[in-house]
C-alpha positions in Angstrom: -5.7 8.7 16.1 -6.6 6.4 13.0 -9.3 8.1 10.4 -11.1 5.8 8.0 -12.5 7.6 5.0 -14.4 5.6 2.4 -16.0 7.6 -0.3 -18.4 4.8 -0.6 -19.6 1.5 1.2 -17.2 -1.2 1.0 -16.9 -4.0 -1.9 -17.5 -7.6 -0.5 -14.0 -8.3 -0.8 -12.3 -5.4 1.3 -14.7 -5.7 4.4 -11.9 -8.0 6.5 -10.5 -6.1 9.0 -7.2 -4.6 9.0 -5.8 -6.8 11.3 -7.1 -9.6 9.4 -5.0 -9.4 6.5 -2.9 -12.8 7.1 -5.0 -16.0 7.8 -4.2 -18.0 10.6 -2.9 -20.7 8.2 1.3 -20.2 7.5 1.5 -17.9 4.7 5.0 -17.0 3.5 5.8 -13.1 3.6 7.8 -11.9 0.7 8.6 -8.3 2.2 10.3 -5.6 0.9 11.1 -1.9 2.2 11.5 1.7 0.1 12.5 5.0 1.3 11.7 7.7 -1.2 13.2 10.8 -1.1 10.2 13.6 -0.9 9.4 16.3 0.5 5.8 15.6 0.9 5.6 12.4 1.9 2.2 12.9 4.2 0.5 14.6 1.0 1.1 12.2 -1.1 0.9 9.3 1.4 -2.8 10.8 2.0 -3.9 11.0 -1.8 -2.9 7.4 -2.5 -5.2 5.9 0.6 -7.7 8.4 -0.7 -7.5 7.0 -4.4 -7.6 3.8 -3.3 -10.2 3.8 -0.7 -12.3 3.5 -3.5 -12.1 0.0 -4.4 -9.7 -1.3 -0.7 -9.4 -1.6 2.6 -7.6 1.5 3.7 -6.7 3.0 7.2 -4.5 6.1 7.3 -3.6 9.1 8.9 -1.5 12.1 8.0 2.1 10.2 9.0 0.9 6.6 8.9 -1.5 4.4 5.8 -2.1 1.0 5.3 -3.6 -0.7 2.6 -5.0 -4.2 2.1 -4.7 -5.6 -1.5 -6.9 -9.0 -1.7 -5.4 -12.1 -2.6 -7.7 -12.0 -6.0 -7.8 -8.2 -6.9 -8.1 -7.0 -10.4 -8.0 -11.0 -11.1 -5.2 -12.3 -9.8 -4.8 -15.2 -7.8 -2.1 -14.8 -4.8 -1.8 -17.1 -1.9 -3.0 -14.6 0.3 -3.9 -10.9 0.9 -0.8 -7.9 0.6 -0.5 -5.2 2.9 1.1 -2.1 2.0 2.0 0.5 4.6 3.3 4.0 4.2 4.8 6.2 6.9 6.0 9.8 6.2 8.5 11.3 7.2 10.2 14.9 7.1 12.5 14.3 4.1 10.9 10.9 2.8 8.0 8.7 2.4 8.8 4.9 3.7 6.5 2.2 1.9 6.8 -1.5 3.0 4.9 -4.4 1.0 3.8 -7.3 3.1 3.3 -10.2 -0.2 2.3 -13.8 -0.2 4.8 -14.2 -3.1 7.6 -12.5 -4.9 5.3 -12.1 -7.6 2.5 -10.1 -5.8 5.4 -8.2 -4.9 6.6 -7.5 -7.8 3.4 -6.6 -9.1 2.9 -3.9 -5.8 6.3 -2.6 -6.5 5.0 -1.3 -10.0 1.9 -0.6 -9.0 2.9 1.7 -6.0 5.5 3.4 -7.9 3.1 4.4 -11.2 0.5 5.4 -8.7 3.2 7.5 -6.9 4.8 8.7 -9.9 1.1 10.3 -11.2 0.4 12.1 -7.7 4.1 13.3 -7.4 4.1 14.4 -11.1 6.1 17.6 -10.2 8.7 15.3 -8.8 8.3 12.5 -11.0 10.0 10.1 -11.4 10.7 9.3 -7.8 13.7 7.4 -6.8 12.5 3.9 -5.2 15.5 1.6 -3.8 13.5 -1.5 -3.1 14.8 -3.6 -0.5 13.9 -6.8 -0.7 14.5 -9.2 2.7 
């Protein structure tokens, strides 16, 4: 069962579908892969979607979230739209990062760790082994 839960209505930009992320034109991927070490990955996995369905695209549910960041959020200017996905597990939180170039990914890293960092304060700071592919 996927739950959407938007505080408020949509901005302009995050109204493409989820499924919509990539364009049909060939855009390069720049993934990379993290599993943190947590106990409450679905908590904290559910307060990040929340946060940022605010201001994103965002479709999660207690074991699985995805997030689309647009190509020009906050200013930027990527070749494309980034997906992050999270999926919890018992003893760890998984988060993938679906970039359109290593430095959008570089950027998500960052931003996905300070985010987690201040909702896992008690754990803080989190181990993240990024694996990049």
């Amino acid at each position: 069962m996927t739950r959407l839960i938007a505080v408020r209505p949509w901005p302009a930009f995050a109204r493409a579908p989820a499924n919509d992320v990539f364009p049909k034109a060939r855009i390069m991927i720049f993934p990379t892969t993290a599993v943190v070490p947590t106990m409450r990955g679905s908590r904290y996995l559910q307060q990040l979607c929340k946060h940022w369905a605010h201001h994103l695209a965002v479709e999660f549910t207690p074991e699985h979230g995805a997030v689309t960041f647009p190509q020009d959020f906050r200013g930027s200017d990527y070749p494309g739209n980034a997906l992050v996905t999270f999926d919890a597990r018992t003893e760890a939180l998984e988060v993938r990062i679906d970039a359109t170039s290593p430095e959008q990914r570089d950027d998500l890293k960052r931003v996905v760790a300070r985010h987690l960092d201040r909702f896992a304060f008690r754990e803080a700071p989190l181990r993240f082994d990024w694996r990049d592919s």
